[in-house]
C-alpha positions as CSV (number, residue, x, y, z in Angstrom):
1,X,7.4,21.5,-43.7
2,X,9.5,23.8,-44.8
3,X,10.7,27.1,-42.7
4,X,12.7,30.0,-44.3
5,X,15.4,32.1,-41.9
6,X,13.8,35.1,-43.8
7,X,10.4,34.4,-42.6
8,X,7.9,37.3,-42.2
9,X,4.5,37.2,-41.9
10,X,2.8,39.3,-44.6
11,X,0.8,42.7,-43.6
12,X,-3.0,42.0,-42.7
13,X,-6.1,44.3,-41.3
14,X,-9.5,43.2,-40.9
15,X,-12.6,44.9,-42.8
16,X,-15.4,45.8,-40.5
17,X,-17.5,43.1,-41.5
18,X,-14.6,40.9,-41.3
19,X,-13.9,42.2,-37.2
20,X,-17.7,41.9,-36.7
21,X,-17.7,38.3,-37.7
22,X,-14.1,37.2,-35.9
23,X,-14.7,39.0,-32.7
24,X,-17.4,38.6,-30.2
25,X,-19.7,41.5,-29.5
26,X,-18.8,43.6,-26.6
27,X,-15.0,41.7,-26.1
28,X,-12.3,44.2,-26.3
29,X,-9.8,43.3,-29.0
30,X,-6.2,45.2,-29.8
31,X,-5.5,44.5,-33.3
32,X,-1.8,46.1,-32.9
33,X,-0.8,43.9,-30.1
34,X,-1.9,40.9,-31.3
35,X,-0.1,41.5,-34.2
36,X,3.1,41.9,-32.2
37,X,2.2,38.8,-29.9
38,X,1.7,36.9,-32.9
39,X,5.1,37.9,-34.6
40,X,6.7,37.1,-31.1
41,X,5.4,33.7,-31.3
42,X,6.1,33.0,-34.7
43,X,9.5,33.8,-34.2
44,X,10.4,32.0,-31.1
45,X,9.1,28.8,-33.3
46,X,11.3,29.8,-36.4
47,X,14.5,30.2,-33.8
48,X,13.1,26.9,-31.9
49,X,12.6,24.7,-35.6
50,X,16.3,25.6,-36.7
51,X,18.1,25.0,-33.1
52,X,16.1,21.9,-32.7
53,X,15.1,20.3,-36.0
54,X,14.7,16.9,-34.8
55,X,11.9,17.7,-32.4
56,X,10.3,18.9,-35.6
57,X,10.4,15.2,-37.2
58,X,7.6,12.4,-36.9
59,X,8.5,9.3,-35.3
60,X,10.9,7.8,-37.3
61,X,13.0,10.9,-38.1
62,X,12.8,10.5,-41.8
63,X,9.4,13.2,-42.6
64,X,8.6,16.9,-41.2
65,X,5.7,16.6,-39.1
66,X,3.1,19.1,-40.7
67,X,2.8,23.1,-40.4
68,X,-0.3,22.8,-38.8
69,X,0.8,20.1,-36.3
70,X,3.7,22.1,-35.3
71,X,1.4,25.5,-35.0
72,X,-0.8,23.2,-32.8
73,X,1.9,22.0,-30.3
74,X,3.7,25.2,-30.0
75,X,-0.2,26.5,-28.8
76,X,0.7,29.1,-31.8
77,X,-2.8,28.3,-33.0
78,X,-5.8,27.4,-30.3
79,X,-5.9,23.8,-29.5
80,X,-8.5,23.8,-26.7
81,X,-9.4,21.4,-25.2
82,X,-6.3,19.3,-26.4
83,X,-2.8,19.7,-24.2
84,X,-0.2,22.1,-24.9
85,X,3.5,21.3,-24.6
86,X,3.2,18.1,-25.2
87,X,6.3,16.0,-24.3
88,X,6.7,12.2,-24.2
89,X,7.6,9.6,-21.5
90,X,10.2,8.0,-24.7
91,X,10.8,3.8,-24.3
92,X,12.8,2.7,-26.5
93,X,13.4,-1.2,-27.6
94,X,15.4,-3.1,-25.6
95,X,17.3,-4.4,-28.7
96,X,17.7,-3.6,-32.7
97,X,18.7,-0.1,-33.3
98,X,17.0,1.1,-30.7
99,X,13.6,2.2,-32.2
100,X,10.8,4.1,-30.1
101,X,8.9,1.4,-28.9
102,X,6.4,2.9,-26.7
103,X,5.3,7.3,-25.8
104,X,2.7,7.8,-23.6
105,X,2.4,12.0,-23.7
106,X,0.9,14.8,-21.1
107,X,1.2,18.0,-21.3
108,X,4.3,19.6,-19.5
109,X,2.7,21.2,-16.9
110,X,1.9,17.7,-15.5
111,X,4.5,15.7,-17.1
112,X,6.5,17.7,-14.8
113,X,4.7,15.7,-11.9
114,X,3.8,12.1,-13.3
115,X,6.6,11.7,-15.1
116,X,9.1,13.7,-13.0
117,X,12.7,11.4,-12.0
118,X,11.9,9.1,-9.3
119,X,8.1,8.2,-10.1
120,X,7.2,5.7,-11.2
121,X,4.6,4.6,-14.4
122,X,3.2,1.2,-15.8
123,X,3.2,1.2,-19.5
124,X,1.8,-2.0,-21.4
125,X,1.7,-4.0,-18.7
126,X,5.6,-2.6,-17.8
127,X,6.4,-1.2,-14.2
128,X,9.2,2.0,-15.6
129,X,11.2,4.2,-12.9
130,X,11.1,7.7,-14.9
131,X,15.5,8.7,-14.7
132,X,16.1,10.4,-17.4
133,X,15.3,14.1,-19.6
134,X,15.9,12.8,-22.9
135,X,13.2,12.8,-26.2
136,X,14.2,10.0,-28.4
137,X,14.2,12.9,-31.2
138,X,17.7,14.1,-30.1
139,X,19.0,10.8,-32.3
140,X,18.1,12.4,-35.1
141,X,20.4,15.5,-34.5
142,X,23.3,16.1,-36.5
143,X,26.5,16.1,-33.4
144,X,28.5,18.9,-32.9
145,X,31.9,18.8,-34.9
146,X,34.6,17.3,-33.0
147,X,32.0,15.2,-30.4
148,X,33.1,11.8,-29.7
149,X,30.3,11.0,-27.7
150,X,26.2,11.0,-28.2
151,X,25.6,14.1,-25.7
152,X,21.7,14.5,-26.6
153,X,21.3,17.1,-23.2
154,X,23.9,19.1,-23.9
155,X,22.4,21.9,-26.4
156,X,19.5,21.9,-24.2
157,X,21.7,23.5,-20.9
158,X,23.4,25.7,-23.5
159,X,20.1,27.2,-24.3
160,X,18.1,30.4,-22.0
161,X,15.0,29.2,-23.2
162,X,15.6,25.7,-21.5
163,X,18.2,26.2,-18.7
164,X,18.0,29.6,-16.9
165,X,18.1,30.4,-13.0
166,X,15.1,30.8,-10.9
167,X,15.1,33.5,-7.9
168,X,13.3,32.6,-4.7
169,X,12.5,35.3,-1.8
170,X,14.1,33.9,1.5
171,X,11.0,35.6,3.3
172,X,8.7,32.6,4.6
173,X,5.6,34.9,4.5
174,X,6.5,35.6,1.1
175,X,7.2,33.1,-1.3
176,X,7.7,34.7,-4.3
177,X,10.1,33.6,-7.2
178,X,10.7,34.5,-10.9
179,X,12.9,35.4,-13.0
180,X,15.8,38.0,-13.4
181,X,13.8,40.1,-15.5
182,X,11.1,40.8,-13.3
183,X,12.7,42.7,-10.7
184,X,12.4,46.1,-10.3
185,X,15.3,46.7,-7.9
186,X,18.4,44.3,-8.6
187,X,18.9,41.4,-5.7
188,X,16.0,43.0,-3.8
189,X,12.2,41.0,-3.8
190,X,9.7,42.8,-5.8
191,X,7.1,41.5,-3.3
192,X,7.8,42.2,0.4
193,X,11.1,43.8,-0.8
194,X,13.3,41.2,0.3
195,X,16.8,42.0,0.2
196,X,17.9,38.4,0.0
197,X,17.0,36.4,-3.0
198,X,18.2,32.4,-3.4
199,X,19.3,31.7,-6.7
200,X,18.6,28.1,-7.9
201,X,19.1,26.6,-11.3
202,X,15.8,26.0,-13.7
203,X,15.4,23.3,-16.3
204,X,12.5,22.9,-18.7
205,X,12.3,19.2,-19.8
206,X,12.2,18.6,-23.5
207,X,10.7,14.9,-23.1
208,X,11.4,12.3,-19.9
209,X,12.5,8.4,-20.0
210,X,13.2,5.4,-17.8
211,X,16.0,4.7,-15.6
212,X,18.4,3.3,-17.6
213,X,16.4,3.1,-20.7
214,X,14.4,-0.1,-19.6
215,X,12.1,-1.5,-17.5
216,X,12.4,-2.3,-13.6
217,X,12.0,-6.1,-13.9
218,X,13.1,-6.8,-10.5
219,X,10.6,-4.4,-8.9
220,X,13.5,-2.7,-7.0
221,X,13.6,0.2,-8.2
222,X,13.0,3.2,-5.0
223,X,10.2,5.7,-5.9
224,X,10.4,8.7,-5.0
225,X,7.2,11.5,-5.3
226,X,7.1,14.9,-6.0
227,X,4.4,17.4,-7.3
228,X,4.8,20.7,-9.7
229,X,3.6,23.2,-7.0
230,X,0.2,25.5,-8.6
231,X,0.8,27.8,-11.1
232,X,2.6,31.1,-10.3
233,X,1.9,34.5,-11.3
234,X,5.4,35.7,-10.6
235,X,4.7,39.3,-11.9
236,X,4.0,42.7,-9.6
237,X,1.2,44.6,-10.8
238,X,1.8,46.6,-13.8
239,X,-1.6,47.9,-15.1
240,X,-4.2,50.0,-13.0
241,X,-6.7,48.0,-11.1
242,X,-10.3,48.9,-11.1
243,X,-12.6,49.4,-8.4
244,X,-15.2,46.9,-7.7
245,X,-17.1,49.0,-5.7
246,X,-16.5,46.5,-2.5
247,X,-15.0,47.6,0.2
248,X,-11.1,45.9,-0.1
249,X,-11.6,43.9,-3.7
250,X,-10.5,45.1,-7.0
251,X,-9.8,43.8,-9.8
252,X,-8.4,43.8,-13.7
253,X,-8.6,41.6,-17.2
254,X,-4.9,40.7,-18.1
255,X,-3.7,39.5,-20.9
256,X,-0.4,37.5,-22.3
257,X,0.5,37.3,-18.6
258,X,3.3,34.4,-17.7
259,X,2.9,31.7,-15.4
260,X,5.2,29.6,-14.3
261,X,5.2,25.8,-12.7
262,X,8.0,24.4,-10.9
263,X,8.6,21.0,-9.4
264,X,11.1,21.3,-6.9
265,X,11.9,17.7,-6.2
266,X,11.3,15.9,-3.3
267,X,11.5,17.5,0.0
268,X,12.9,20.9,-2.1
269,X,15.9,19.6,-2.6
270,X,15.5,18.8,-6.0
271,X,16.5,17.1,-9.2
272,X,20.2,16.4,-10.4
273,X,20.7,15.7,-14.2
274,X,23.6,15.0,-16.3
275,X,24.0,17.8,-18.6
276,X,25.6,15.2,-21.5
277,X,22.9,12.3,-21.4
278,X,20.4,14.0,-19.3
279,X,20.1,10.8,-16.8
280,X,18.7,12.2,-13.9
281,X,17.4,11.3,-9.9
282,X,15.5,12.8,-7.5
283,X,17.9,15.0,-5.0
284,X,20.8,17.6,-4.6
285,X,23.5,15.3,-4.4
286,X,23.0,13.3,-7.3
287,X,26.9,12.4,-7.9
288,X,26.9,9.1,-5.7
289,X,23.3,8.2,-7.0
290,X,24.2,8.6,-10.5
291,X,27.9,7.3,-10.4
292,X,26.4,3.6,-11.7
293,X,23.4,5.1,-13.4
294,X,23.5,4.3,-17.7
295,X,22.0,6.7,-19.7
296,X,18.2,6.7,-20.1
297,X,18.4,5.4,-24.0
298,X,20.2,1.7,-24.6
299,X,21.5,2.7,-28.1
300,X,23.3,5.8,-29.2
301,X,22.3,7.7,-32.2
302,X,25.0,5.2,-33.9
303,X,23.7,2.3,-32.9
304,X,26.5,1.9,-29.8
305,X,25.7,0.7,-26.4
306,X,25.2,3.6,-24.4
307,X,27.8,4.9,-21.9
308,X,28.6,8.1,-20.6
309,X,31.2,10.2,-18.4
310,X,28.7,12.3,-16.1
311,X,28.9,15.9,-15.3
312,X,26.0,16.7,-12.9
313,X,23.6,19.7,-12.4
314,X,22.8,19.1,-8.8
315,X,19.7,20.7,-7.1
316,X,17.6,21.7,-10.0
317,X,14.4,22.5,-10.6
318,X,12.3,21.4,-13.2
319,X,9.3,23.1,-14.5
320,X,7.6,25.2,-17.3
321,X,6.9,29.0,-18.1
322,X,3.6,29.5,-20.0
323,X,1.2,32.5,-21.4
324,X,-2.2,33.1,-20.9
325,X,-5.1,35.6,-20.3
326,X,-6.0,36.0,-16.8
327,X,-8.3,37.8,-14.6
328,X,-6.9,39.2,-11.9
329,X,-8.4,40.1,-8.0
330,X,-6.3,42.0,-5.2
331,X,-7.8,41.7,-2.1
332,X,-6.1,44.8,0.5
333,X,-5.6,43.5,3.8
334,X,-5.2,45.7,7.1
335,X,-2.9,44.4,9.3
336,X,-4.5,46.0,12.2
337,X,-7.8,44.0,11.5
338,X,-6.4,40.6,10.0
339,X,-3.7,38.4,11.0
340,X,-1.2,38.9,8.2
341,X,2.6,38.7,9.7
342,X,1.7,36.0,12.5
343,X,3.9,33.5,10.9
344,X,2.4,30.9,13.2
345,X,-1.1,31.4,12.1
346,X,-2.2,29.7,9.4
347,X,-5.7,31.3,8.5
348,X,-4.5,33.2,5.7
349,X,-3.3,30.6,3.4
350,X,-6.5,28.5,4.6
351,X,-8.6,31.5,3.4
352,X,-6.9,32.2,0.6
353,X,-6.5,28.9,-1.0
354,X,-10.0,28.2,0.0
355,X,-11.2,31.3,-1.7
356,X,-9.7,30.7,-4.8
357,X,-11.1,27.1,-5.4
358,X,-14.9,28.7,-4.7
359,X,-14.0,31.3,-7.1
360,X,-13.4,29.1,-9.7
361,X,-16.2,26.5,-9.0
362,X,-18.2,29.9,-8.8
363,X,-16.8,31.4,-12.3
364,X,-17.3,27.7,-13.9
365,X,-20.7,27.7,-13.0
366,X,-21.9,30.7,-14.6
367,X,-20.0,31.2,-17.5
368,X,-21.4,27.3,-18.5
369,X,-18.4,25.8,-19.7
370,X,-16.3,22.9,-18.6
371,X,-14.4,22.6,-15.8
372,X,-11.3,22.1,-16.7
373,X,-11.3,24.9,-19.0
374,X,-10.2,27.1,-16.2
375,X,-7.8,27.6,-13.5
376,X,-7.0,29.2,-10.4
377,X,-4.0,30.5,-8.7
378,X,-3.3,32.9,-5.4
379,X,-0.8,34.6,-3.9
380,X,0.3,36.9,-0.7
381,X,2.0,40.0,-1.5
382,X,3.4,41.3,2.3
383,X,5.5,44.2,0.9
384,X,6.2,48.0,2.2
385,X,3.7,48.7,-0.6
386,X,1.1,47.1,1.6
387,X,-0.2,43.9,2.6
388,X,-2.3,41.7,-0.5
389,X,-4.2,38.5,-1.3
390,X,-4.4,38.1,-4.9
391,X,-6.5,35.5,-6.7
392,X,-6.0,34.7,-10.3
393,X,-8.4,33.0,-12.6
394,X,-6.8,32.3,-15.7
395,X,-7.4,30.3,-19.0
396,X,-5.8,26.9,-19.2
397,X,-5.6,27.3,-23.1
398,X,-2.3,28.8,-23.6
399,X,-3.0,32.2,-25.6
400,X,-6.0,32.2,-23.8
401,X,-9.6,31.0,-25.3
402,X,-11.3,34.2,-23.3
403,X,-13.4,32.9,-20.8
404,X,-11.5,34.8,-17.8
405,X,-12.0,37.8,-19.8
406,X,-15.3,37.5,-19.4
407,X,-15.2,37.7,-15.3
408,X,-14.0,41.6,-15.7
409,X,-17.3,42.9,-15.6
410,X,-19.1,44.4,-12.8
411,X,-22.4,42.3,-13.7
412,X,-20.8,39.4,-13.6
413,X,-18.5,40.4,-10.5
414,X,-21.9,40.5,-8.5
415,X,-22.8,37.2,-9.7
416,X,-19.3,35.7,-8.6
417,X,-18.9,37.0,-5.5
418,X,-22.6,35.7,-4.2
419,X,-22.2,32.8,-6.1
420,X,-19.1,31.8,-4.0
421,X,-20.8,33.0,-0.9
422,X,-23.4,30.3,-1.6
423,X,-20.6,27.6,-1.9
424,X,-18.8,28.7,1.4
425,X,-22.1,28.9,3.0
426,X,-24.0,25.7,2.2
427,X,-22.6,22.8,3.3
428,X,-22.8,21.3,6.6
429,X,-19.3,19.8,6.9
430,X,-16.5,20.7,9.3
431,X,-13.7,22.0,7.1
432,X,-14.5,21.3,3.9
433,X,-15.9,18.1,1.4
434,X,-16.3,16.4,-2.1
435,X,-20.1,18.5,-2.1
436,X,-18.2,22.1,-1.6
437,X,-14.5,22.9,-2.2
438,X,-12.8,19.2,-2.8
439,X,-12.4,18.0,-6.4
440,X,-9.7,15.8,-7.7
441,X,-7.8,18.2,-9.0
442,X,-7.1,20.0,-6.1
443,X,-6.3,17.0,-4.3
444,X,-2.6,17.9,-2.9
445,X,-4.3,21.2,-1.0
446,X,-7.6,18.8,0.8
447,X,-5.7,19.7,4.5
448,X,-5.5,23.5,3.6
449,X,-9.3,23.6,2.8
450,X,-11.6,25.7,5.1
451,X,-14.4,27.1,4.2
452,X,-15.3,29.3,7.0
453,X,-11.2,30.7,6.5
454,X,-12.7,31.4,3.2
455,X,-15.8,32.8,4.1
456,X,-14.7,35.2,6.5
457,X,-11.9,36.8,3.8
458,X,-14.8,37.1,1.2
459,X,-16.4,38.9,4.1
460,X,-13.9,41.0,4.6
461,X,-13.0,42.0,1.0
462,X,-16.7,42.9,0.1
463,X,-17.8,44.3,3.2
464,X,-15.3,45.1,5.2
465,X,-16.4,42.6,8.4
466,X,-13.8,41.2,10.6
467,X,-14.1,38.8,13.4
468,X,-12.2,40.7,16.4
469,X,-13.6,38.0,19.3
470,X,-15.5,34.8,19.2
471,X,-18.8,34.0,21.1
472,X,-18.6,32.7,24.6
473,X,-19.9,29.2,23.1
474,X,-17.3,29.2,20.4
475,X,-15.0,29.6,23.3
476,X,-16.1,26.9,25.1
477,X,-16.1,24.5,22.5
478,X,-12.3,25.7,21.4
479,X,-11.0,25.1,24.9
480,X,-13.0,21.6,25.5
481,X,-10.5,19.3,24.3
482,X,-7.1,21.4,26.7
483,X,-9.0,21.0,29.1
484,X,-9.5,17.5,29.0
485,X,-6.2,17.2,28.3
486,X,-5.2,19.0,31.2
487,X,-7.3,16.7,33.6
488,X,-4.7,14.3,33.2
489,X,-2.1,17.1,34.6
490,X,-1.4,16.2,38.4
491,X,-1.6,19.6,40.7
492,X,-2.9,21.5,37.3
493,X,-6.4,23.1,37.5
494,X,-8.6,25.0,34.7
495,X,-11.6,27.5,34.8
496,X,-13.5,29.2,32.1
497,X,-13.8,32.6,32.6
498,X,-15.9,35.0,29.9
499,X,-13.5,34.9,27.0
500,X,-10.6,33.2,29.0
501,X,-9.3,29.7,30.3
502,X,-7.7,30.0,34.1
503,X,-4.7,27.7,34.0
504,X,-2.9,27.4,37.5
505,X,-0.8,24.7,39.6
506,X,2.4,23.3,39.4
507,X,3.9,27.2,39.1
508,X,1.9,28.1,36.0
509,X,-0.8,30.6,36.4
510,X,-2.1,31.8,33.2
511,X,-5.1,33.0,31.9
512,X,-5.5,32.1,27.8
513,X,-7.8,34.3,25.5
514,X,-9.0,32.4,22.6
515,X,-8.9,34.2,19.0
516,X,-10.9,34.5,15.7
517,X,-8.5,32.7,13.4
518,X,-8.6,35.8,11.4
519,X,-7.3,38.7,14.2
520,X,-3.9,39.7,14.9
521,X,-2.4,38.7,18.1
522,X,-2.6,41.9,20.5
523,X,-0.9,40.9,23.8
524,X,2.9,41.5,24.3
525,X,2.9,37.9,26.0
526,X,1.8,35.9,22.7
527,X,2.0,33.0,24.3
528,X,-1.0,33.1,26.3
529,X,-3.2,33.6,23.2
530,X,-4.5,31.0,21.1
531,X,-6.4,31.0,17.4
532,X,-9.9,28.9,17.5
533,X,-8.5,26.4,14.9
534,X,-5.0,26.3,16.9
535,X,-6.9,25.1,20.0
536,X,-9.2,23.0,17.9
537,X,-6.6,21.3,15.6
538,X,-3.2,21.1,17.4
539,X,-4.1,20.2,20.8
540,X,-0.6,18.4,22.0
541,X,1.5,21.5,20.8
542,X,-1.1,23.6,22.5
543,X,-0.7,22.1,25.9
544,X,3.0,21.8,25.4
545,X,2.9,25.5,25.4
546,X,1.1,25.7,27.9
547,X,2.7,23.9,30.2
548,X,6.3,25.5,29.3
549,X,7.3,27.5,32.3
């Protein structure tokens, strides 16, 4: 393959036969901007092949690796239902020069997770700790002039397109984070219009190795987990959004919209890298960690036994930024009706999360196509502009292959939202199970799962219905398991009364109301009010309050 530093793409249109034939009937296509997405792409890959030649080289180093294979991993060209952005967990032999023994690949978005510093992986029959962002490509880079030392990370950190800073909103309720260039106001949240943004450091991993370049034959070796959190749709609403004809739903077809996907280490803390060798451990204070840590690669790209002087990048972040098409649905909330701001509550992330997955099992279903071919994401937007669920159903080829596009109809809008109705309604579990909401995939949000949370915001955003008290059985049921608790209280006595609990003795007289988990709190004393699911799932901290003079 050979790539000019003149490139241009040559001037196209299509014939109307030619459009009728390439374009589906009825989907909206604008020739002008994909022609300027296109040229966008194209010459991100152009700047990409010259900065970074060797990634462009087959294993081996010594022949291009095709046009079309590079259009392909780029996700210049559709791939479907093959991964985009592919990078390689890079073993190396143990002896020789050095060779690439062994690359088992993903695509980043969960390389970021399975193969992220501190896990751990079993390759041919091999237990490896992953410690290291490092592609055995980089030994096939020419050094820079007047380098002593192999330094494969080094380029990477000097580059914005692989080491940039991430913003974070300090809000709880909140959030948000992006980038820089998202902001309308400088310093100041472009969601709930934070004025105090955390800046943290960002790295996008250009392939991952072992600790130390070798096995863990001892077994030793501390694992440490962490997950890339769901994709993030970082951006504030830009485009007008269309009514649905529901009472607080609307909705939009969006496309080239960026996503980002972030592991942030274990506990938050994390991820600190060497910015010469790229040897890398979970954690913010990675300077004692990685003070007898080798490089993840046993050979240089001379054939020397590797060694390395560290200089540390503590506390970052790894993850990946990625384009797609995307349908988009804002859900307006009322503070007045639904619990929004009670940071105590949890209903709302319940609901929304909950809602999402039905959406998508919903959308999957009727559109016919696989599963995996689509994805969902959510968000809460608490700003001055108003209060916000959204729920994004986007593509997971990146590009986008069309299929969300499709949901940005009102026909099919009707069929959704009773469609996901039916898989909030019929099921006779608790929470929720394998036979409604739970799928492997969504395995890291099981405990924030509730279909009735669900239900009741689909309620809400397409007819308006809010729960404002609950039924004198509910309330009965919600209060059972206090009051046994309280049994056990010497001097402490309880009575059910209507919509309230009696609590007395021991110099506590109270009288507890018990909530929809969707209302607001109301009463000045918020301590003698109680969500159902607060009384039903956190007893002990419930009577701990209780019993607080």
């Amino acid at each position: 393959m050979t790539i000019s530093k003149k490139m241009s793409a040559a001037p196209y249109n299509f014939a109307e036969a030619q459009r009728s034939d390439l374009i589906p009937k009825g989907l909206l296509f604008d020739q002008a901007l994909f022609k300027d997405r296109l040229k966008r792409e194209l010459e991100s890959f152009r700047n990409d092949y010259f900065q970074n030649r060797e990634n462009y080289l087959k294993v081996g180093g010594k022949e291009d690796k095709s046009l079309l294979d590079c259009l392909l991993e780029n996700a210049i060209l559709p791939t479907y239902s093959f991964p985009r952005n592919v990078v390689g967990f890079d073993i190396e032999k143990p002896y020789g020069r050095g060779e690439l023994e062994q690359r088992p690949e993903r695509s980043l978005d969960m390389a970021i997770s399975e193969y992220a510093p501190g896990r751990d992986l079993v390759v041919n029959k091999k237990r490896y700790v992953s410690g290291g962002i490092y592609s055995h490509a980089s030994k096939y880079a020419k050094r820079d002039e007047g380098t002593e030392s192999f330094q494969p990370a080094k380029k990477y950190f000097a580059s914005n397109d692989y080491f940039k800073e991430l913003l974070l909103c300090s809000n709880p309720t909140c959030k948000w984070f992006g980038f820089e260039s998202e902001l309308q106001v400088s310093d100041c949240c472009p969601f709930c219009g934070e004025k105090e943004l955390k800046r943290n450091q960002f790295l996008k991993p250009w392939g991952l190795a072992p600790k130390g370049g070798e096995s863990d034959e001892s077994g030793r070796e501390q694992v440490e987990m962490s997950y890339a959190e769901p994709p993030f749709y970082s951006a504030t609403p830009d485009e007008a959004m269309k009514d649905s004809g529901y009472a607080h739903a609307k909705f939009n077809a969006r496309r080239d919209c960026s996503l980002v996907v972030i592991n942030k280490g274990p506990g938050g803390d994390g991820f600190s890298v060497c910015r010469k060798c790229g040897a890398a451990v979970p954690g913010k204070d990675g300077e004692k960690a990685l003070r007898n840590i080798t490089p993840p690669y046993g050979r240089d790209d001379r054939n020397s036994r590797s060694r390395c002087f560290h200089e540390f990048e503590n506390g970052l972040y790894i993850g990946d930024v990625f384009s797609t098409d995307m349908t988009i649905f804002e859900l307006s909330l009322d503070p007045k009706e639904v619990s929004v701001y009670d940071s105590d509550n949890t209903w709302l992330s319940r609901a929304r999360i909950s809602l999402a997955e039905a959406m998508r099992l919903a959308a999957v279903d009727i559109l016919d196509i696989d599963f995996n071919e689509l994805c969902v994401g959510s968000r809460n937007r608490l700003g001055n502009s108003g209060a916000f669920v959204d729920v994004f159903l986007f593509d997971s080829l990146s590009s986008g292959a069309g299929y969300s596009s499709e949901l940005a109809s009102e026909h099919i809008l009707k069929q959704l939202f009773n469609k996901t109705k039916d898989i909030l309604t019929n099921c006779n579990c608790q929470d929720a199970c394998f036979s409604c909401l739970k799928h492997f995939n969504n395995k890291l949000t099981h405990s924030k799962l509730d279909r009735f949370a669900g239900l009741d915001l689909l309620e809400y955003a397409i007819c308006g219905t809010f729960k404002s008290s609950v039924t004198a059985g509910d309330v009965e049921e919600a209060f059972s398991q206090v009051r046994e608790v309280l049994k056990f209280e010497t001097g402490i006595t309880t009575k059910l009364e209507g919509n309230e609990l009696r609590v007395s003795g021991k110099g506590i007289s109270r009288a507890l109301r018990c909530l929809p988990d969707m209302a607001p709190k109301t009463r000045g004393e918020s301590g003698d009010e109680f969500w159902k699911y607060q009384l039903t799932h956190d007893v002990p901290a419930v009577v701990e309050q209780i019993l607080d003079k």
